[in-house]
PyMOL commands that place a pseudoatom at each C-alpha (Angstrom):
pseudoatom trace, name=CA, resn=UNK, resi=1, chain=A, elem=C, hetatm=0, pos=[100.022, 85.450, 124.258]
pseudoatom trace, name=CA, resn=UNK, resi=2, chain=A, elem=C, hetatm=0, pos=[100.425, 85.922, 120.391]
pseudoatom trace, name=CA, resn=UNK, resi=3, chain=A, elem=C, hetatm=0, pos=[99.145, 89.044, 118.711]
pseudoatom trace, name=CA, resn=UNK, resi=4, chain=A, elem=C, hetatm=0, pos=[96.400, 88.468, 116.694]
pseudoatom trace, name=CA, resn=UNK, resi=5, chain=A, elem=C, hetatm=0, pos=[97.808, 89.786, 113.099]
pseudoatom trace, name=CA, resn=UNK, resi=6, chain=A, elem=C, hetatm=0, pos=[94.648, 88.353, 111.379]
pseudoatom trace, name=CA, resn=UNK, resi=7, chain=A, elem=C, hetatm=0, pos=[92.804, 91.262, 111.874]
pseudoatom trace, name=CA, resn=UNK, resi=8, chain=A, elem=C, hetatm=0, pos=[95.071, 93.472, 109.939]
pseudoatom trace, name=CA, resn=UNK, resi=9, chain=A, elem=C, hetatm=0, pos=[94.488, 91.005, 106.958]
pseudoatom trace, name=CA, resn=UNK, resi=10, chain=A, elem=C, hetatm=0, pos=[94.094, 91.175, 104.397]
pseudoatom trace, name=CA, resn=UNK, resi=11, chain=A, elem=C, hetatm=0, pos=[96.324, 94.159, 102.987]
pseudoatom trace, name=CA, resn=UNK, resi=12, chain=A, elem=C, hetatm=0, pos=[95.383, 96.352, 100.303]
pseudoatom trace, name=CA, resn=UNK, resi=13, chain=A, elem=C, hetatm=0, pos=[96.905, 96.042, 97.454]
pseudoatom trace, name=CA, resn=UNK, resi=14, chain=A, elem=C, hetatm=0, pos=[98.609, 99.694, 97.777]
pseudoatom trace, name=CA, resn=UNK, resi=15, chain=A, elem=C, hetatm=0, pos=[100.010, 98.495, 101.801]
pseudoatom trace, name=CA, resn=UNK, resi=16, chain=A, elem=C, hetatm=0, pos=[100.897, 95.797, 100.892]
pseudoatom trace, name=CA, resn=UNK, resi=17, chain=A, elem=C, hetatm=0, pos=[103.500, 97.063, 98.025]
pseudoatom trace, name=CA, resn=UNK, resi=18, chain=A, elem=C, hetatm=0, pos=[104.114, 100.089, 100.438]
pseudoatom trace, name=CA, resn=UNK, resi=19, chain=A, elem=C, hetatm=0, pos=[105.345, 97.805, 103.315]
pseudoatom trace, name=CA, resn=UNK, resi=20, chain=A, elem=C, hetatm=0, pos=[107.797, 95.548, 100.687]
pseudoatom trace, name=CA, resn=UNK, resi=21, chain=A, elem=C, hetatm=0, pos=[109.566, 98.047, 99.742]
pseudoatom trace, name=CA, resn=UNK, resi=22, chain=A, elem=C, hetatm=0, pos=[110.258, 99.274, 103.117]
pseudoatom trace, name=CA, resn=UNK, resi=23, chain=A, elem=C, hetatm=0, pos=[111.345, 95.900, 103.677]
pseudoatom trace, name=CA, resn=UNK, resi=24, chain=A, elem=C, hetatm=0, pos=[114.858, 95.875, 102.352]
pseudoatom trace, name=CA, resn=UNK, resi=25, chain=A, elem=C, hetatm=0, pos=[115.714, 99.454, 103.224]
pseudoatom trace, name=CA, resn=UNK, resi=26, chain=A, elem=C, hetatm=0, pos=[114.365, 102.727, 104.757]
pseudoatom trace, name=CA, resn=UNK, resi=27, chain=A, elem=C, hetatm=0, pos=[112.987, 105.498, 101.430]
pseudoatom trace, name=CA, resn=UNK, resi=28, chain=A, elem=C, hetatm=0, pos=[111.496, 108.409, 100.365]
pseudoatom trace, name=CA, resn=UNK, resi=29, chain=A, elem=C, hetatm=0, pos=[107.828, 108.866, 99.336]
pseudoatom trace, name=CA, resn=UNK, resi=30, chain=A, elem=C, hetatm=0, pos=[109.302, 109.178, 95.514]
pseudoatom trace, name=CA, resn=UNK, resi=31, chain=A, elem=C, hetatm=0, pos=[111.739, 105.922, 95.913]
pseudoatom trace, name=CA, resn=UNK, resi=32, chain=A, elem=C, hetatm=0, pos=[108.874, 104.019, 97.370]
pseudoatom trace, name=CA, resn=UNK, resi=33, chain=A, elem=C, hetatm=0, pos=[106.652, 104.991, 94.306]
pseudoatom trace, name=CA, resn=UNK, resi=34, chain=A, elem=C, hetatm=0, pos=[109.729, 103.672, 92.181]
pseudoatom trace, name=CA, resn=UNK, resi=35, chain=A, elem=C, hetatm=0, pos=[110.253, 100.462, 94.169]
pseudoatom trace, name=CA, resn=UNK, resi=36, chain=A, elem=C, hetatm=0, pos=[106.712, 99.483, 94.223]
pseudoatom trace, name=CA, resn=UNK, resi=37, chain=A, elem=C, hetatm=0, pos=[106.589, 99.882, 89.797]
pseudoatom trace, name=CA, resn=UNK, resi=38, chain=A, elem=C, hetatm=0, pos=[110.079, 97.373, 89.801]
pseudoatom trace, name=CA, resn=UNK, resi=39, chain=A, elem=C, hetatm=0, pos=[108.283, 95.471, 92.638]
pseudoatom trace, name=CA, resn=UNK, resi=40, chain=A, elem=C, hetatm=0, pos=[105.548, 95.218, 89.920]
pseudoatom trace, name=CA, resn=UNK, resi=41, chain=A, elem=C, hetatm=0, pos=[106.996, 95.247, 86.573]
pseudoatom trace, name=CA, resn=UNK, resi=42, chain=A, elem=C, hetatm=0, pos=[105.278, 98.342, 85.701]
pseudoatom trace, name=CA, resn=UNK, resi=43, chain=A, elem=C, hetatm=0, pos=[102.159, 96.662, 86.564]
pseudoatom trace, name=CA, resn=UNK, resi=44, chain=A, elem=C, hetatm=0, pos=[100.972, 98.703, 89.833]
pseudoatom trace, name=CA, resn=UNK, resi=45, chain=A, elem=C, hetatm=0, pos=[101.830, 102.216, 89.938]
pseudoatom trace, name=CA, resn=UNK, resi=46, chain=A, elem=C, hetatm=0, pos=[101.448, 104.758, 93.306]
pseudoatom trace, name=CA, resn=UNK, resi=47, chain=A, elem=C, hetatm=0, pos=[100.400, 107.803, 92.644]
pseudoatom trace, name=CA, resn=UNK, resi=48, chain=A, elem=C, hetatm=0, pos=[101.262, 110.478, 95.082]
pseudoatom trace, name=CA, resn=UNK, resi=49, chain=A, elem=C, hetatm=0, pos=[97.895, 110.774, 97.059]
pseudoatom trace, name=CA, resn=UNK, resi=50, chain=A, elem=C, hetatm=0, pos=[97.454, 107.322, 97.073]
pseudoatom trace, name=CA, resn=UNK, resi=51, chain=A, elem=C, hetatm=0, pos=[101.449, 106.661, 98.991]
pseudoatom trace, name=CA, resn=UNK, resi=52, chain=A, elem=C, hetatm=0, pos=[100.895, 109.495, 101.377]
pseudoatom trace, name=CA, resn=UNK, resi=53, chain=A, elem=C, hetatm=0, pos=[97.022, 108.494, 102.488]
pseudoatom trace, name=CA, resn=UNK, resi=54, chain=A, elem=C, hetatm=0, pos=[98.309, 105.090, 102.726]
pseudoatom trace, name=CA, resn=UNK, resi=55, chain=A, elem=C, hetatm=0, pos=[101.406, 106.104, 104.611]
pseudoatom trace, name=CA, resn=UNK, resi=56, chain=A, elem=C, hetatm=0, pos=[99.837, 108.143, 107.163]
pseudoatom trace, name=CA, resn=UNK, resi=57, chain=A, elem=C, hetatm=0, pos=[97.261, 105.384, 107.979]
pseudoatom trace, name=CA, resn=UNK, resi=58, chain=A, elem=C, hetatm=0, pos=[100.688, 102.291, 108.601]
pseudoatom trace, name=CA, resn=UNK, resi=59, chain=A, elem=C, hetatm=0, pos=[101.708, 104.942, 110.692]
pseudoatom trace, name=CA, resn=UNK, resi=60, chain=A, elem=C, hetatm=0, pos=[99.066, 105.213, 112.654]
pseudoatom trace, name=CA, resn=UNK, resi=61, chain=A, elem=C, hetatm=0, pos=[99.203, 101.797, 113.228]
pseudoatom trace, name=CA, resn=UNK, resi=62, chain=A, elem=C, hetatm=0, pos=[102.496, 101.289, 113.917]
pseudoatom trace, name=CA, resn=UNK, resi=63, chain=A, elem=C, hetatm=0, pos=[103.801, 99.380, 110.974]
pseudoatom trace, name=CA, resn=UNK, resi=64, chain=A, elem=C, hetatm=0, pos=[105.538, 102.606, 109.573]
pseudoatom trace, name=CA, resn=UNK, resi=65, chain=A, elem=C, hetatm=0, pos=[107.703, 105.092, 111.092]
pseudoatom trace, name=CA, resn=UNK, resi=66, chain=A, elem=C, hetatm=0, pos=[109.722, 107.822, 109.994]
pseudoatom trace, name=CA, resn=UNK, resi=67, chain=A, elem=C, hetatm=0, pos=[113.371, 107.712, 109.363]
pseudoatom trace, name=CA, resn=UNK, resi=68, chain=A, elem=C, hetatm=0, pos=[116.324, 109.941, 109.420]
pseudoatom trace, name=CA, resn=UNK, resi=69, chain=A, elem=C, hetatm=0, pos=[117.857, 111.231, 106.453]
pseudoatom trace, name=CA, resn=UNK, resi=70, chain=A, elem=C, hetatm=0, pos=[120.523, 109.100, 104.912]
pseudoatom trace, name=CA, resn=UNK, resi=71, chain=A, elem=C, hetatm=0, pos=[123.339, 112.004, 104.995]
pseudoatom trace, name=CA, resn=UNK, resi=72, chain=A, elem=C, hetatm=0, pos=[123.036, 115.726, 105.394]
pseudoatom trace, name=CA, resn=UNK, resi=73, chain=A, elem=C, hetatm=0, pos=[123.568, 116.255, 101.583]
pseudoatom trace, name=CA, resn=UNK, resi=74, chain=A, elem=C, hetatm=0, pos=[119.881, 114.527, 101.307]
pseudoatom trace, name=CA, resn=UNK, resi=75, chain=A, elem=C, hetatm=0, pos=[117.434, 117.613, 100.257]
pseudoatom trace, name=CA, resn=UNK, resi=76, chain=A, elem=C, hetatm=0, pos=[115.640, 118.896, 104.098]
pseudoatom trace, name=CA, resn=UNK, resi=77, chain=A, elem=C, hetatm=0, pos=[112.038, 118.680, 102.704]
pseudoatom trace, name=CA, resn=UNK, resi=78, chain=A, elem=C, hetatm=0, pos=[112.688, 114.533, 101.849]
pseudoatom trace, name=CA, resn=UNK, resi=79, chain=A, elem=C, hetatm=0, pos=[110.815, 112.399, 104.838]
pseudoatom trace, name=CA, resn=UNK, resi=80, chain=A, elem=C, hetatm=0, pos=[112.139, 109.577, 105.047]
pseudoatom trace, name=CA, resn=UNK, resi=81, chain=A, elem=C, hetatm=0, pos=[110.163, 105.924, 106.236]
pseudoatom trace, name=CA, resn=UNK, resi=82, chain=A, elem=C, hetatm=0, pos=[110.893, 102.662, 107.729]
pseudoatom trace, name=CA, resn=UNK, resi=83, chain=A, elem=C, hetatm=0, pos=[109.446, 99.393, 108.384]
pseudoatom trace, name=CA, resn=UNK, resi=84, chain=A, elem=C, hetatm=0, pos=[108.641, 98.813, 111.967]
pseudoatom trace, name=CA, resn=UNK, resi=85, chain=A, elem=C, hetatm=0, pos=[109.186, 94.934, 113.537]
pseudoatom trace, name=CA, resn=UNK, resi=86, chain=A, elem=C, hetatm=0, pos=[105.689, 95.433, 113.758]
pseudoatom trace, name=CA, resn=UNK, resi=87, chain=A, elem=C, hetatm=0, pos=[105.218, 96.091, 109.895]
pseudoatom trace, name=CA, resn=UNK, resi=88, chain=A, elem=C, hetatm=0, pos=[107.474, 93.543, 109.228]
pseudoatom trace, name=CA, resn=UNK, resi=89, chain=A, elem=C, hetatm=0, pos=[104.917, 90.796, 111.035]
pseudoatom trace, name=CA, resn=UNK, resi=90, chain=A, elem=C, hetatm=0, pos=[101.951, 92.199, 109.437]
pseudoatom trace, name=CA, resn=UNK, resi=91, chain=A, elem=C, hetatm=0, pos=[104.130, 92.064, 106.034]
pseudoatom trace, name=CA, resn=UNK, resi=92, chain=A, elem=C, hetatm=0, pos=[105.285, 88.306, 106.999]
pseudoatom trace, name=CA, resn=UNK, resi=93, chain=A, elem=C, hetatm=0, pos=[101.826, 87.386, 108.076]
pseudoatom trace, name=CA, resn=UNK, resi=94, chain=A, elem=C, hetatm=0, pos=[99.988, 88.675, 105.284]
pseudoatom trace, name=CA, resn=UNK, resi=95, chain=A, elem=C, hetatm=0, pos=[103.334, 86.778, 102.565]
pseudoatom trace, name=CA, resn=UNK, resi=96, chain=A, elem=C, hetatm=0, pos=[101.970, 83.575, 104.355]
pseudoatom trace, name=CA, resn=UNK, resi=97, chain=A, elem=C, hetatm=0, pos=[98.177, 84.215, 103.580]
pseudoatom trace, name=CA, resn=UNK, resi=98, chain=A, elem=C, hetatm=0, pos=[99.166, 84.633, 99.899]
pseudoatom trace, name=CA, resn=UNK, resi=99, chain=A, elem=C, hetatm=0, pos=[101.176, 81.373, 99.829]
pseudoatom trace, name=CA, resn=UNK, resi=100, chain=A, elem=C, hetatm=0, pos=[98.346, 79.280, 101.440]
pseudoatom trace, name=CA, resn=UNK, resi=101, chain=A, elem=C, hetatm=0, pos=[96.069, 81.375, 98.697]
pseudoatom trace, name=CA, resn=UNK, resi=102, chain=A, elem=C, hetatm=0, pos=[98.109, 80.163, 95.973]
pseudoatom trace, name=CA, resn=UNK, resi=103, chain=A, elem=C, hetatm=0, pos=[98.985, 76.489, 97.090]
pseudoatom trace, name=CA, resn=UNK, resi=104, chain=A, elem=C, hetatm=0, pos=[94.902, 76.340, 97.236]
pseudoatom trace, name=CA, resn=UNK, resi=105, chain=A, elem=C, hetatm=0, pos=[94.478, 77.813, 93.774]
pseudoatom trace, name=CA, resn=UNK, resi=106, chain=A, elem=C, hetatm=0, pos=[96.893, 75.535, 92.373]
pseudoatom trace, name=CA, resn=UNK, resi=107, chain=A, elem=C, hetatm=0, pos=[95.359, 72.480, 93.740]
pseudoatom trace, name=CA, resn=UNK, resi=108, chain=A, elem=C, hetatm=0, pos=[92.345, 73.135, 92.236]
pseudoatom trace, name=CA, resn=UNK, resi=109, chain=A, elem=C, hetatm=0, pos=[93.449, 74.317, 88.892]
pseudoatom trace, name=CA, resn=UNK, resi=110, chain=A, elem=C, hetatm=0, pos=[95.334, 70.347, 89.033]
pseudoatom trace, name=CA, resn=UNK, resi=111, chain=A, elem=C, hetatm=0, pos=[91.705, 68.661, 89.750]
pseudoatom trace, name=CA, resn=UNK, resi=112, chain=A, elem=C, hetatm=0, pos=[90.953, 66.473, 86.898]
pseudoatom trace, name=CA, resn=UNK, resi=113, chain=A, elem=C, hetatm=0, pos=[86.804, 66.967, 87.138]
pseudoatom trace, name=CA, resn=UNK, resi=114, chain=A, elem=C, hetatm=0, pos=[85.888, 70.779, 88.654]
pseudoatom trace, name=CA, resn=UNK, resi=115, chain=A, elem=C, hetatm=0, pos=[82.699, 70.098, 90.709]
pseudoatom trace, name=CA, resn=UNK, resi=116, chain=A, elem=C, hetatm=0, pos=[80.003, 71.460, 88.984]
pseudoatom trace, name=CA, resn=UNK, resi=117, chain=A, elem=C, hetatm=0, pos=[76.503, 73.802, 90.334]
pseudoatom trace, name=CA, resn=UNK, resi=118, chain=A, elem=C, hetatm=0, pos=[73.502, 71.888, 90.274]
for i in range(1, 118): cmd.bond("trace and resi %d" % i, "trace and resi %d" % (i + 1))
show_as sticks, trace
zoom trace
């Protein structure tokens, strides 16, 4: 039987750039903060309490995990985090329910008479 993702959806803003940029490779709390401001253009920016509640709760629920340190020369006190296939669903699922957002949006931005109240 499929999973039911649905009721993870939708993300919040701040999971949702947390689990892209685990998407392409595992990081550190202050390379995750970096990726998600390229992700955005400068546009949304994690703050430190924000990542690390938000972190705690995908792993709790299985769509983050911890990772182990790149090399030993990586500084001891740097925790590093992956995607789970899990997180990777939920991430897939919730990239769908933003396309069929959008291709709705767009359809009705193209409608040559907007219905309007009565």
């Amino acid at each position: 039987m499929p999973e039911d993702l649905g009721s993870f959806l939708p993300l919040s803003a701040a999971n949702l750039y947390i689990l892209f940029s685990l998407a392409a490779e595992d990081r550190h709390g202050y390379g995750i903060m970096q990726e998600v401001t390229r992700q955005s253009s400068g546009q949304y920016k994690l703050g430190p309490g924000t990542l690390y509640d938000n972190l705690q709760k995908l792993m709790n629920r299985g769509m983050v995990e911890d990772a182990p340190r790149r090399s030993a020369d990586d500084d001891p006190r740097r925790r590093y985090y992956r995607l789970t296939e899990f997180g990777r669903r939920i991430l897939a699922a919730e990239v769908a329910r933003l396309e069929d957002l959008v291709r709705e949006a767009k359809s009705h931005l193209r409608a040559p008479n907007p219905r309007r109240a009565t």
